[in-house]
N, C-alpha and C positions, 0 to 999 in steps of 0.2 A: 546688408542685402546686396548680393551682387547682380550687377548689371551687364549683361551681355551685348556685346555691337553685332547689327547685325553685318552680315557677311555682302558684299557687293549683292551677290547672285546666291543665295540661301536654296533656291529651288534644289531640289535633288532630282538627277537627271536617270530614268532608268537605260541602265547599261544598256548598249548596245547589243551588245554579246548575247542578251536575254532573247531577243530578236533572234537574233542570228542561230541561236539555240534551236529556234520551233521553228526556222527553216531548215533547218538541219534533221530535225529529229521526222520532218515530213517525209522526208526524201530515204530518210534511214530506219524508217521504222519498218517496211516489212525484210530489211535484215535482220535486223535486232530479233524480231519475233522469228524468224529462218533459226536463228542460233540458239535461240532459246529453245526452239523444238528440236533440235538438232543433239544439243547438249552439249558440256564444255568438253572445249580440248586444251584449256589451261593445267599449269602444275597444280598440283592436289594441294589444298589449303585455303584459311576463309576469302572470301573475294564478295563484295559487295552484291553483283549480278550474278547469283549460282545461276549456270546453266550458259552461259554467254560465251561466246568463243575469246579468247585472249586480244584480237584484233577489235572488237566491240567493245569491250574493256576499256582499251586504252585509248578507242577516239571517244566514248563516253566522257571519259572523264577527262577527259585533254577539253572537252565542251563544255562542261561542270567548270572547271578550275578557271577558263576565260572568264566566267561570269566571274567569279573572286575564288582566289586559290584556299580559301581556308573550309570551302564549302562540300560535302562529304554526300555521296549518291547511294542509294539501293534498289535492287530491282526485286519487287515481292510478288505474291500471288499463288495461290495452290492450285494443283489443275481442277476445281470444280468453284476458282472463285477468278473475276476478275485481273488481268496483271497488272502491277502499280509499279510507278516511280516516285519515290522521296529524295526529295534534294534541301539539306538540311545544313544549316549551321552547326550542327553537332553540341548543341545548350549556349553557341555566344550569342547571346540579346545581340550585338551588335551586327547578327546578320541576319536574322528575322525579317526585314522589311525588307532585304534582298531576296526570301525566298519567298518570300509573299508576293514581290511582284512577279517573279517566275512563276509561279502557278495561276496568278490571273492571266498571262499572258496567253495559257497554256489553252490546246483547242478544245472543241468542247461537242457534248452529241456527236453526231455522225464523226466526224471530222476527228475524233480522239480514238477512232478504232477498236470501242470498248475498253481502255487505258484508264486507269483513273491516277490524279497526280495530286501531289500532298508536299508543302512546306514546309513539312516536321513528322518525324517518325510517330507513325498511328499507332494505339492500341493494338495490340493483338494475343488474345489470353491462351489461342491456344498454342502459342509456342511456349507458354508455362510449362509443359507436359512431357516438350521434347527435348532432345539432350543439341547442348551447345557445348560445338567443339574451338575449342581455342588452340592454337599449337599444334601440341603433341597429346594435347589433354582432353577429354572428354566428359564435359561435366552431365548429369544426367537431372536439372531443375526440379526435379519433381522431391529434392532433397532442400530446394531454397527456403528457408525463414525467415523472417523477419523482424525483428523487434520495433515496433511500433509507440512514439511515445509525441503523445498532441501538446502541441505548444497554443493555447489558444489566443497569448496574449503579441503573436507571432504571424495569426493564421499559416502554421505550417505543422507538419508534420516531420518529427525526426527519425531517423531509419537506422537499425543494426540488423548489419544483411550479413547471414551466417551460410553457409554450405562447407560439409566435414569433409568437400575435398580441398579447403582454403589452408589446412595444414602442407600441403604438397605443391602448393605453387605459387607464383612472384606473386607483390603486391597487384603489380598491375593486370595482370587475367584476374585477380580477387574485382576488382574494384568494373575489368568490361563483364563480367558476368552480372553482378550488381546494379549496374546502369541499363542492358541490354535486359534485364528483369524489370526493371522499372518502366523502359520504356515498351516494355512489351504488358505491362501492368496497365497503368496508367495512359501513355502517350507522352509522348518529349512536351507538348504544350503542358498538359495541367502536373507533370515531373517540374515544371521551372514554375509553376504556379503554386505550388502546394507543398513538395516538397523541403526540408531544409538541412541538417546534417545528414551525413551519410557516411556510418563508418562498418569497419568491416570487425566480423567475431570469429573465431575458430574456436570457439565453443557458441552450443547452441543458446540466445538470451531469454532469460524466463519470460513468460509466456507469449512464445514466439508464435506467430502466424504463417500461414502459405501466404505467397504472393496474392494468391486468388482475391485474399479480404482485404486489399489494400484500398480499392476502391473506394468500398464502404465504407472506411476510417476515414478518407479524404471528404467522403459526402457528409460526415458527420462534423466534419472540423469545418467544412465551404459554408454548410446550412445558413451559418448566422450570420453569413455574408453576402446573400442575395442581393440585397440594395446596398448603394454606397455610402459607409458612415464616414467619419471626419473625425481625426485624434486633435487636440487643442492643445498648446502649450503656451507659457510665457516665458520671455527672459526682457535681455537686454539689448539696446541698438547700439550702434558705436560712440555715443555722446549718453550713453546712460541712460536712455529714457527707458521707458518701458516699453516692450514689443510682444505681438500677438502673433501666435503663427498657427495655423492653421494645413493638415494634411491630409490628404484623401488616403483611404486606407478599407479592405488593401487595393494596392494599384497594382495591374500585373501587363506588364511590355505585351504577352502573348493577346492580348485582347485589342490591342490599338496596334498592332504591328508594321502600317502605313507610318506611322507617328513618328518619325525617324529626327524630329527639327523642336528643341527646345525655343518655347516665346517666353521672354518676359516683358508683363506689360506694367510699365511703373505708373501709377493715378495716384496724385497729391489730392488732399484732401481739405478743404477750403476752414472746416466746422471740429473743436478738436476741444479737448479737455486739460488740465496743466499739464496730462500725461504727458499729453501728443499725440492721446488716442480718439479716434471718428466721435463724433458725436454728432446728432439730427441737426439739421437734414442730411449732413455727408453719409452716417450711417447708413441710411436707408437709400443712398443714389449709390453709396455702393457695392449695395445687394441687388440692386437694379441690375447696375452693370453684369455683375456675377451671374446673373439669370437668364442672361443674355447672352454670356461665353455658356453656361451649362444648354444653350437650346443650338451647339456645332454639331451635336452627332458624332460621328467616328471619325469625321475630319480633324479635331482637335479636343483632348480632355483636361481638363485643369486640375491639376496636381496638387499643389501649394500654394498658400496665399501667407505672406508678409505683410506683418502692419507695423509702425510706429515712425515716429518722427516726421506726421504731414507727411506719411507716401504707404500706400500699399502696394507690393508687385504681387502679381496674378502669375504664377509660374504652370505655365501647360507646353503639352508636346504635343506638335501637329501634323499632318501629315502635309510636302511640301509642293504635290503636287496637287493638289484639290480645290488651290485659288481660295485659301481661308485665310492666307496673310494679310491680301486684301479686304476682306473683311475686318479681321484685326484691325487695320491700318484705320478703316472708317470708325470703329467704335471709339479708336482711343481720340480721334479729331475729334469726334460727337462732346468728351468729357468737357465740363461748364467749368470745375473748380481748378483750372488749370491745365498746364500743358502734358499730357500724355504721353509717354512715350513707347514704342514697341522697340525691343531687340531680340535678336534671334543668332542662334551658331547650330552646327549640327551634332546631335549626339545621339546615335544610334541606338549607342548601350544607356540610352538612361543615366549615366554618369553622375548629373546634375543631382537627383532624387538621393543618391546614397546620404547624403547627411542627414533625411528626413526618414528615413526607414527605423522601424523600432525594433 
C-alpha cells in the first residue's frame, strides 16, 4: 500500500495569469467582437477563432498559453446563436482543473456581454452535416461512420471511425477528423468519459452508424451506471497476509475536476482476525469513518480503499482549495484504534488510480 508525504504547502494556487486573463479580455473584448464582425484578414487555413483578425489571434492565445502553454483556445457561435469561447486541455486530465478554474473565474450575466465560456469542447451536432476542411483537404462528414462496439465490463464504448476519403490522406487528418467528430458528437467531457479505443477504417465496418446515434449508444452503455457501485477484489500485502481492495467504479476525473490533490488516509485497526483482516467492532467504526468521507460533496471523492495487515488506506482526490484537508486532518485525529495518518501529493492526471482501472 503506498504512502504518500504530504507536500509542505499541498494547496494548489490558482494561476495568476487566470486573473490576469479576465482583465484582459474586459478591456479586449469589444475588439475581439470589432474583428469578428469585421472578418479575417489572416492567411486562408484552419485557425481556431474563424473570423478574428491575425492580431487577435495572436494576443489570444499569447493569453491562453500564460495560463499553461499546453492549453488549446476556440472561438464558436453561428450568427443566430450566442458567441463562445473554449479554452481546453485538448483530452489531458491533467489540465481539467486548470480549465475549470478558468471558467468559474469567468464573468457572468451582464458583465459576459452575452458570451458564454466552457472548459472543454461542447457538443455540437450540427457541425455533423458540414464539411471540415483540413489542409488542402475537404472532407464533407455527412460520409463519417462509425463502428460502434460496447464494452460493458469497461463502461466504454469502443469506436472505428471510417470516412472513404481516409484512403487519400496522412494518418494524422484520419485520426483530427475523428476526434473533431467525436467532440462535435458527444462533448470532449463524456468523449473521455465514455469513450475507449479509437481506430481508424478505410473500408466502411459492418454495421456502421452516423455519428448522429452515438449518443444513444453512450446512454445505453452510462444507464447502469447512474449510482456508484464498487468492484471488490483480493490478493496479497507485502508479508503475505491477505488484502481487501475495494474500487469505486466508474470514477471519471470530468466529474470532480477541482480534484486536482490525491489524500491517502492510513487508519490501523485495533479488532482483526488471523487474517489481519477488521473484525467488530473495527468493522463497523470503519464504515463509520467511510460514511463520513462519502458525506464531502464535490470537495473530495473516495476512490479506493486498501485493507490488510492492521491498516486500511482510504485513497480519494480532493480539491485543494476548499479547506477539506482540514477536515481530513480532524477526522483522522478523531480515529480511537490508533494513530491516523493523512498524506497527500498532487496529481492532476489521476495518476495514482491507473493500477485500479479494469
Amino acid at each position: 500500500m503506498g504512502i504518500f508525504r504530504r507536500p509542505r504547502d499541498a494547496s494548489a494556487v490558482t494561476p495568476p495569469a487566470i486573473s490576469e486573463f479576465w482583465e484582459w479580455w474586459a478591456q479586449a473584448r469589444p475588439t475581439i467582437e470589432a474583428s469578428l464582425a469585421a472578418g479575417p484578414d489572416q492567411p486562408e487555413g484552419e485557425t481556431p477563432g474563424e473570423g478574428l483578425s491575425a492580431d487577435a489571434i495572436e494576443e489570444l492565445s499569447r493569453r491562453v498559453h500564460k495560463i499553461h502553454p499546453g492549453l488549446l483556445w476556440e472561438i464558436g457561435g453561428a450568427e443566430d446563436r450566442a458567441p463562445s469561447l473554449t479554452v481546453t486541455g485538448g483530452g489531458n486530465p491533467e489540465l481539467r482543473g486548470v480549465t475549470e478554474r478558468w471558467v468559474r473565474a469567468a464573468p457572468s450575466g451582464a458583465a459576459a456581454g452575452g458570451w458564454r465560456f466552457h472548459p472543454a469542447r461542447q457538443p455540437d451536432p450540427e457541425m455533423l452535416g458540414q464539411d471540415l476542411v483540413l489542409g488542402d483537404h475537404e472532407f464533407d462528414l455527412e460520409y463519417v461512420r462509425l463502428g460502434m462496439r460496447a464494452d460493458a465490463g469497461r463502461a466504454r464504448v469502443h469506436l472505428t471511425a471510417y470516412h472513404p476519403d481516409f484512403l487519400f490522406v496522412a494518418e494524422e487528418q484520419q485520426i483530427q477528423v475523428a476526434m473533431n467528430v467525436l467532440h462535435w458528437a458527444l462533448g470532449e467531457d463524456d468523449v473521455a468519459r465514455w469513450v475507449g479505443e479509437v481506430t481508424i477504417a478505410t473500408e466502411s465496418p459492418i454495421d456502421a452508424l452516423p455519428p448522429s446515434m452515438l449518443p444513444s449508444v453512450i446512454e445505453q452503455v452510462a444507464e447502469p451506471f447512474g449510482e456508484p457501485t464498487w468492484l471488490t477484489g483480493e490478493g496479497r500485502t507485502p508479508r503475505g497476509h491477505p488484502a481487501r481492495l475495494g474500487a469505486r467504479f466508474p470514477l471519471h476525473r470530468q466529474d470532480y475536476p477541482l480534484c486536482d490533490l490525491h489524500v491517502a488516509i492510513s487508519v490501523p485497526y485495533a479488532n482483526s482476525n488471523p487474517d489481519r483482516l477488521p473484525v467488530e467492532p473495527s468493522s463497523g467504526a470503519l464504515r463509520a469513518f467511510e460514511k463520513k468521507l462519502a458525506k464531502l460533496g464535490d470537495r473530495a471523492v473516495l476512490a479506493v480503499r486498501e485493507t490488510g495487515d492492521g491498516l486500511r488506506v482510504f485513497h480519494l482526490y480532493a480539491d485543494p482549495d476548499s479547506g477539506v484537508i482540514s477536515e481530513l486532518d480532524q477526522l483522522a485525529a478523531a480515529w480511537s484504534e490508533g494513530k491516523a495518518k493523512v498524506a497527500s501529493t498532487s496529481d492532476p492526471g489521476w495518476k495514482a488510480l491507473m493500477p485500479y482501472q479494469p
